[in-house]
Every structure is written in structure tokens, then in C-alpha cells.
N, C-alpha and C positions, 0 to 999 in steps of 0.2 A: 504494500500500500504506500503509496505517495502522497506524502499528507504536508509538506513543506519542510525547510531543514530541521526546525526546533520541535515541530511535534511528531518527524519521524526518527528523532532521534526518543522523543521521548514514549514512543509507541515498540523503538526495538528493545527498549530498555524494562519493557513490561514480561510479565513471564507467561507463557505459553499458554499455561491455561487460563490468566487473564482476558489474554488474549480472543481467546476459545466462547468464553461466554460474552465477551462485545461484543464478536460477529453474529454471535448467536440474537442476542437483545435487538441487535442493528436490523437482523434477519427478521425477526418477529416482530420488530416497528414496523418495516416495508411492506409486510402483509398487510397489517392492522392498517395501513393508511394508502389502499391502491386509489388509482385515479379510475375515473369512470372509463377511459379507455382501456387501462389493463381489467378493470371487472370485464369489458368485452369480450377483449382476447383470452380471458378465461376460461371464458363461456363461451367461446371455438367459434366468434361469430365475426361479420366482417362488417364495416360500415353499410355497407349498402348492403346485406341481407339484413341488419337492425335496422335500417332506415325503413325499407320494404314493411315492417313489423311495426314500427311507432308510425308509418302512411307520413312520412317526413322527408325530405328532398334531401338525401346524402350531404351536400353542404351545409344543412342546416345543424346533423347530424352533428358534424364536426363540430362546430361553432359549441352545440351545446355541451360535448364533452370537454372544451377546454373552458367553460366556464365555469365560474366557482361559484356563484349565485344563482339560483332558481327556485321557482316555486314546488314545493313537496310534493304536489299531484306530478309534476314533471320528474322529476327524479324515479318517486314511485313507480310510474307508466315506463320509463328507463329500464330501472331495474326487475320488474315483471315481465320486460322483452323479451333480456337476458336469462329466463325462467328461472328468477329469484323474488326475492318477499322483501318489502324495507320495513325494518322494523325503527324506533326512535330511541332511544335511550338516554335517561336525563340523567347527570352522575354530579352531586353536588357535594362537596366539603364536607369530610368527617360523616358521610350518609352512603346506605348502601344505594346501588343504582335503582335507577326506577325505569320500568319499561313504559313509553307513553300506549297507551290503546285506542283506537276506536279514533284517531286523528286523521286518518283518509278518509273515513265516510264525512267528516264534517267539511273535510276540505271540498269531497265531490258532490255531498247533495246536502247543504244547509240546510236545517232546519228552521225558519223563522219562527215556528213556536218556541223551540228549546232555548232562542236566543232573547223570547217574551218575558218565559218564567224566571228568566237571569234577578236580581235585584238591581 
């Protein structure tokens, strides 16, 4: 690894098996945080057979995977392309995680009553 003079000197000077569980953590970050184009290529699929699947013009395709902002119905219709499920997960301070539910149906068919009985 080439990492610049001072911190490949300070990376040979690590011992082996330190070494061994960075790649490893590094490894298991990269997973944890793919971009929507490798979730693609995951799922053995090519722009233009997902674009075919979301009825979206292949440039638009693109455009949406390098964006970092979108709305959750879009993501969602994304990732149930690629015959996967999004799920939401809220992880706050010193709390276990909390799974969100039931925030696709609101997002796809509001309910105006349920937004009546609010206070």
C-alpha cells in the first residue's frame, strides 16, 4: 500500500496482524457503504436492463445513481429493481437501533385522514 512517505512508513512499522484486521474493518466498511451502482453490479444487472425495469431513459439512469439526494419512493423503486427490499434504520446515541416501518406506504398513498387525527 502506498499511502505517502510518513504514513507508509508508519503502516510498515505496524505488525502483521494489525495489519490483518485494518484490511479487514476497511473491507467491511466498503461493503457497508456501496454506491447504488455497485448495489447494481451486484445484482448482475446492466444500466439499460434496470432502466428497461424502472421505464427510465438509461441517461436518466445514470444521472440518478451518481446522485446523492433523492426522494425515498425513488431509491425504494431502485432498489426493488435490483430485487431487493429498502429497509430504514434510525441508530441514535447510546440507543439501540430502531427499524422505521410502514414509511413507503405513506410516502406512496397518503393518507389525509391519518394526517386529520394528527394534533
Amino acid at each position: 500500500m502506498t499511502k505517502g512517505p510518513i504514513l507508509q512508513t508508519l503502516w510498515d512499522d505496524l505488525p502483521e496482524e494489525r495489519k490483518q484486521r485494518i484490511k479487514a474493518k476497511t473491507a467491511a466498511l466498503e461493503i457497508e457503504y456501496l454506491t447504488l451502482q455497485e448495489l447494481r453490479k451486484k445484482a448482475g444487472l446492466t444500466q439499460a436492463r434496470l432502466s428497461e425495469g424502472l421505464n427510465m431513459p438509461q441517461p436518466n439512469l445514470s444521472r440518478l445513481e451518481k446522485n446523492s439526494d433523492m426522494l425515498l419512493s425513488t431509491l425504494r423503486s431502485y432498489v426493488e429493481a435490483i430485487g431487493g427490499r429498502l429497509s430504514l434504520t434510525v441508530e441514535l446515541p447510546n440507543k439501540p437501533p430502531i427499524n422505521l416501518a410502514g414509511l413507503g406506504d405513506l410516502i406512496d398513498n397518503p393518507k389525509p385522514e391519518e394526517f386529520e387525527k394528527r394534533p
